[in-house]
Backbone as CSV, one residue per row, in Angstrom:
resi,resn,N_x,N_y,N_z,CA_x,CA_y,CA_z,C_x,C_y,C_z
1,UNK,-42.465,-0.111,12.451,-41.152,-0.551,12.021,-41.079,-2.068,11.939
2,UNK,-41.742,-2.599,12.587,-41.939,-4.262,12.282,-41.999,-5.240,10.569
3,UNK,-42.976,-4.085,10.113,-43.181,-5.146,8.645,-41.998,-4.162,8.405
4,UNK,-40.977,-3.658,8.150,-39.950,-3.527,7.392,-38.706,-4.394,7.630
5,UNK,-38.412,-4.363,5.686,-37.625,-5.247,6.132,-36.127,-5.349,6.403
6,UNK,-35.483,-3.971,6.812,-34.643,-3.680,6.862,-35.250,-2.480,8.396
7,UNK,-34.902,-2.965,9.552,-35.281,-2.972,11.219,-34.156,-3.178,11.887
8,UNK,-33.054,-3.314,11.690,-31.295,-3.031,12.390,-30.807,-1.745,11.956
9,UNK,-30.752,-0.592,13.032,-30.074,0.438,12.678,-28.710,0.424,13.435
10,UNK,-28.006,1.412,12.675,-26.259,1.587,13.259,-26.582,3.256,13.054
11,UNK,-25.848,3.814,14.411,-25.668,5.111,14.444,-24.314,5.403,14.448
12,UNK,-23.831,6.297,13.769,-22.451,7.001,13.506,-22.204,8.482,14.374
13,UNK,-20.978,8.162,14.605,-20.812,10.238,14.938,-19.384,10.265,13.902
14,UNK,-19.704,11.576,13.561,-18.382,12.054,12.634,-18.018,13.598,13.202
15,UNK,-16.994,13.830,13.400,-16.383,15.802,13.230,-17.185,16.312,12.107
16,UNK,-16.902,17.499,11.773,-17.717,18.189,10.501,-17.038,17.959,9.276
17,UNK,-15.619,18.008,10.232,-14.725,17.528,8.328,-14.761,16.406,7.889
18,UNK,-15.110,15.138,8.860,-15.722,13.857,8.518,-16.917,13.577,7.657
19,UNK,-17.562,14.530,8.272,-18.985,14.596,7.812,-19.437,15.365,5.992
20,UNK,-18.362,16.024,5.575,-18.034,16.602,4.509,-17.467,15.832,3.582
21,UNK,-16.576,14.839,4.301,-16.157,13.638,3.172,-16.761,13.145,3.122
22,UNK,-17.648,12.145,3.947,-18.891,10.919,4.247,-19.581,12.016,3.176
23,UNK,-20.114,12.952,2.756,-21.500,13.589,1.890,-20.751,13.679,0.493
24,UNK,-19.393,14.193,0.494,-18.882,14.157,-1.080,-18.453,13.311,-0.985
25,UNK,-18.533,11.819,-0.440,-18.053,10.410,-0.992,-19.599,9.896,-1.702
26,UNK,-20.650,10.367,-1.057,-21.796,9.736,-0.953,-22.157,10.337,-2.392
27,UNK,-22.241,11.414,-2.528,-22.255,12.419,-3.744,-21.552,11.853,-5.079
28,UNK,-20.695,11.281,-5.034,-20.103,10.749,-5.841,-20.082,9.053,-6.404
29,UNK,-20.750,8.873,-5.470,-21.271,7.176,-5.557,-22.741,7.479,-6.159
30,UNK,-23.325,8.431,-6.146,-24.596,8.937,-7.009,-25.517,8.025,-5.729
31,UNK,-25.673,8.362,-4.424,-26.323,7.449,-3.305,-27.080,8.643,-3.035
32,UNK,-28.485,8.232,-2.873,-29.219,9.767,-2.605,-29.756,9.793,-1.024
33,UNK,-29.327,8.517,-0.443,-29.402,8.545,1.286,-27.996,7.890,1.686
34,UNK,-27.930,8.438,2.868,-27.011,7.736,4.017,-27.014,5.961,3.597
35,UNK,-28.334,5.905,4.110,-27.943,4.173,4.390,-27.777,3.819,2.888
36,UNK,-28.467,4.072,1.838,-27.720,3.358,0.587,-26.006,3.265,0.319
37,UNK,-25.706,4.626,1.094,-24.307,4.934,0.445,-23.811,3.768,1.705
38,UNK,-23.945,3.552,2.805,-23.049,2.876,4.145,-23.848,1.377,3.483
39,UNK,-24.875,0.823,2.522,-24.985,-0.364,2.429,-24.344,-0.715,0.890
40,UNK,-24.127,0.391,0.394,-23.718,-0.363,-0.896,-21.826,-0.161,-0.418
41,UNK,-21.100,0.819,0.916,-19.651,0.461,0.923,-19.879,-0.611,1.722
42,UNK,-20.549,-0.942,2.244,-20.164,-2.072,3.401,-20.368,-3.789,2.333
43,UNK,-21.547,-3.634,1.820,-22.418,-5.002,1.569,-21.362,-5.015,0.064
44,UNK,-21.193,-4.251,-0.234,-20.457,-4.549,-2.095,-19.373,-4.587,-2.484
45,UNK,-18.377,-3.965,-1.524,-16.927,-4.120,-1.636,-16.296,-5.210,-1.069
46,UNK,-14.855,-5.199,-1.716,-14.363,-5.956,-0.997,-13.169,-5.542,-0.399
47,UNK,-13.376,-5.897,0.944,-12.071,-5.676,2.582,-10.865,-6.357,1.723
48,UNK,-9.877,-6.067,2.016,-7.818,-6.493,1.565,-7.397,-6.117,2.780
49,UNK,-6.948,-6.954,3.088,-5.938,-6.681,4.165,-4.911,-7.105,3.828
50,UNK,-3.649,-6.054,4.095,-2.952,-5.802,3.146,-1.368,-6.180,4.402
51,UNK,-0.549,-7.443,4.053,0.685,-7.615,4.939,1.600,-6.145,4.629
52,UNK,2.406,-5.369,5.441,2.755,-4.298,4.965,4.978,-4.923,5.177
53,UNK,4.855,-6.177,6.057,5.769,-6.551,5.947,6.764,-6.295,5.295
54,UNK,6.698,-6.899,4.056,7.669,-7.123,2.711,8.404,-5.384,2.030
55,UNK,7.069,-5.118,2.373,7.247,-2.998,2.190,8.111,-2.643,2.938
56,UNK,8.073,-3.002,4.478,8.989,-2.429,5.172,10.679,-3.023,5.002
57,UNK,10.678,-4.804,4.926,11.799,-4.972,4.157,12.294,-4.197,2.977
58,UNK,11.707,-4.281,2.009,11.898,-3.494,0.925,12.384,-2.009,1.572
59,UNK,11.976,-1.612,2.308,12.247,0.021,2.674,13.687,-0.182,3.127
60,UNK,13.907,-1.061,3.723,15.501,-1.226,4.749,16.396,-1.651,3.847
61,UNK,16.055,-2.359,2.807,17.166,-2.832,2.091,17.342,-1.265,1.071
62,UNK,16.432,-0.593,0.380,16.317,0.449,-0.004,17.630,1.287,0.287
63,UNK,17.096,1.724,1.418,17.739,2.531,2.718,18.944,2.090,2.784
64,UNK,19.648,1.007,3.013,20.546,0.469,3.145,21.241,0.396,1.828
65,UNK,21.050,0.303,0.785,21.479,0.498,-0.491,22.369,1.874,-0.673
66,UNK,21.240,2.424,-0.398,21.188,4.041,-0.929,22.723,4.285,0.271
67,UNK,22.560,4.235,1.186,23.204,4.701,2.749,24.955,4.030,1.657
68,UNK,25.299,2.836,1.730,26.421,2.342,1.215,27.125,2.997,-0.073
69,UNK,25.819,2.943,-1.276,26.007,3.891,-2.492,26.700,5.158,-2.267
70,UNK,26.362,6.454,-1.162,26.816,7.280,-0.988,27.737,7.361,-0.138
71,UNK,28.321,6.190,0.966,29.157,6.142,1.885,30.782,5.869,0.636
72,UNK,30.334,4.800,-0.557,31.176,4.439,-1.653,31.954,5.853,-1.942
73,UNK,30.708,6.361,-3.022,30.831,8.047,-3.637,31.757,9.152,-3.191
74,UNK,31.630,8.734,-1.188,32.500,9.900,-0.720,33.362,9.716,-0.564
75,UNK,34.151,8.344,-0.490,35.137,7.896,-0.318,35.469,7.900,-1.879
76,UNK,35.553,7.348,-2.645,35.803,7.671,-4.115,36.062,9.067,-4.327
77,UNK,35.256,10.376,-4.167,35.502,11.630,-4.192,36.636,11.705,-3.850
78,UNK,36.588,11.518,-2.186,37.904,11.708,-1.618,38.642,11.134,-1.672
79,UNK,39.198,10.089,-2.442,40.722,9.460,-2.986,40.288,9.532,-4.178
80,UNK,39.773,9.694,-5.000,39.691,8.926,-6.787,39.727,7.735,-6.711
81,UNK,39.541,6.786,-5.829,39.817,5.395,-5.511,38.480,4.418,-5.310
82,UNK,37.803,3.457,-6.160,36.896,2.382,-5.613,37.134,1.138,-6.087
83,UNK,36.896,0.411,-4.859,37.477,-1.215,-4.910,36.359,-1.729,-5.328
84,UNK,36.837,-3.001,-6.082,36.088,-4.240,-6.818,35.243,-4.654,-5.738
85,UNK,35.459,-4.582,-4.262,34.661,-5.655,-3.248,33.714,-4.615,-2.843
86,UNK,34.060,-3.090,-3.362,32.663,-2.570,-2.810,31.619,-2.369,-3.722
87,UNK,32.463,-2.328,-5.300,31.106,-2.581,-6.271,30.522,-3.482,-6.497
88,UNK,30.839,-4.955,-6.009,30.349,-6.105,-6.173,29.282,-6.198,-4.672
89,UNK,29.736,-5.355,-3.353,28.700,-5.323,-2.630,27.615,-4.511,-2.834
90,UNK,27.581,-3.532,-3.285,26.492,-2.599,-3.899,25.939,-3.165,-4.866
91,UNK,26.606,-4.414,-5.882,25.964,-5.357,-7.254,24.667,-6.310,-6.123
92,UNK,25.537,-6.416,-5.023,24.428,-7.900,-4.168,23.668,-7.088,-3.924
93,UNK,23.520,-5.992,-3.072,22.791,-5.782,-2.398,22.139,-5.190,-3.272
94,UNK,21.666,-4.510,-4.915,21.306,-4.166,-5.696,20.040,-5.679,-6.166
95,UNK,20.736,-6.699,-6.354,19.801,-7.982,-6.817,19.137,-8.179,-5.756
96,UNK,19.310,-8.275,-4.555,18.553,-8.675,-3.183,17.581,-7.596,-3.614
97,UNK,17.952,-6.485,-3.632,16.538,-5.133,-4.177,15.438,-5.656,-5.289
98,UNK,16.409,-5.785,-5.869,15.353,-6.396,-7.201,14.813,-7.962,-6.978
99,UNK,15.590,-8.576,-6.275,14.364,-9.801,-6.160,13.172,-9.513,-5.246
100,UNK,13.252,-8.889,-4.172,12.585,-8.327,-2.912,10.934,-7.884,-4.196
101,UNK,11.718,-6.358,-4.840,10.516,-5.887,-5.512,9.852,-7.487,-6.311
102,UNK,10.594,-7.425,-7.524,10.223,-8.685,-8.196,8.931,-9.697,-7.210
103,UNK,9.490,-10.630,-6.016,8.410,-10.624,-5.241,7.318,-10.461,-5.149
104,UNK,7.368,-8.801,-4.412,6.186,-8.086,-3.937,5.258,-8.222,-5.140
105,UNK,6.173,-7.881,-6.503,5.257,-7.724,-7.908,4.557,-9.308,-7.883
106,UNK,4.895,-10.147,-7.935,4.711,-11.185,-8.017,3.286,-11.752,-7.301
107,UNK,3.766,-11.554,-5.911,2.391,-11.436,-4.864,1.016,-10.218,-5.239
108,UNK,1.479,-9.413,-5.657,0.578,-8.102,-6.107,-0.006,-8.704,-6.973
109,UNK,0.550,-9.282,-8.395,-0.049,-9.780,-9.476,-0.878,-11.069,-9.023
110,UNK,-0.851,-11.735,-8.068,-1.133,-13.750,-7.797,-2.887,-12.820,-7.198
111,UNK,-2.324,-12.173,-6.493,-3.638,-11.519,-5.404,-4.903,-11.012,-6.664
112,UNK,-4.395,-9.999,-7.500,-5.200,-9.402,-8.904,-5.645,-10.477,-9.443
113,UNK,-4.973,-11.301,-9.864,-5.861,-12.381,-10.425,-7.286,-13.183,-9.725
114,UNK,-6.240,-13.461,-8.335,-7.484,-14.208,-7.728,-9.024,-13.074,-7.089
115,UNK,-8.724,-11.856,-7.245,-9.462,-10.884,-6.953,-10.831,-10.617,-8.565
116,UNK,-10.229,-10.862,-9.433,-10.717,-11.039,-11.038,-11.095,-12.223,-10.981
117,UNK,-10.902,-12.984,-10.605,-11.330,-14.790,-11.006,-10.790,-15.439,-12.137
118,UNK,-9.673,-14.645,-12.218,-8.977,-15.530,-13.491,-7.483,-16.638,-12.822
């Protein structure tokens, strides 16, 4: 094992249903051993680590949208009645939504580029 030039091994354990994806992932990368398939995901891709932050804002303002929208609706049902100050709060909190996404799109797109090299 000396004159080779690849002499660092890594041992894995997987479950069987692990071990079934690891062979039809490998299968599908057209890798006809283990270590090609664990050196061409490790050595050729590239890691993102991904802030999930802004998602979870986005989820609360969402949520919070939606929650007011239908708190409006039932009250409207139940009188025939909706005020100017609650459609203009459902208008804000509607643009705060859309700048939030807008954003995220924004950051999504800056990241693609610099991931392409353009």
């Amino acid at each position: 094992m000396a004159n080779r030039f690849r002499n660092e091994r890594i041992e894995i354990k997987l479950t069987k249903e692990e071990k079934e994806v690891f062979e039809k992932k490998m299968k599908l990368a057209n890798c006809k051993t283990m270590s090609h398939f664990l050196r061409k995901c490790v050595l050729e891709k590239e890691i993102y680590v991904v802030d999930l932050e802004p998602f979870r804002n986005l989820q609360w303002l969402l949520s919070n949208a939606t929650n007011n929208i239908n708190q409006i609706a039932k009250a409207t049902n139940t009188t025939g009645i909706i005020y100017k100050n609650e459609i203009d709060s459902m208008n804000k909190q509607i643009e705060k939504l859309s700048r939030e996404i807008w954003q995220i799109h924004s950051l999504l797109l800056n990241k693609s580029k610099e991931s392409s090299g353009n």
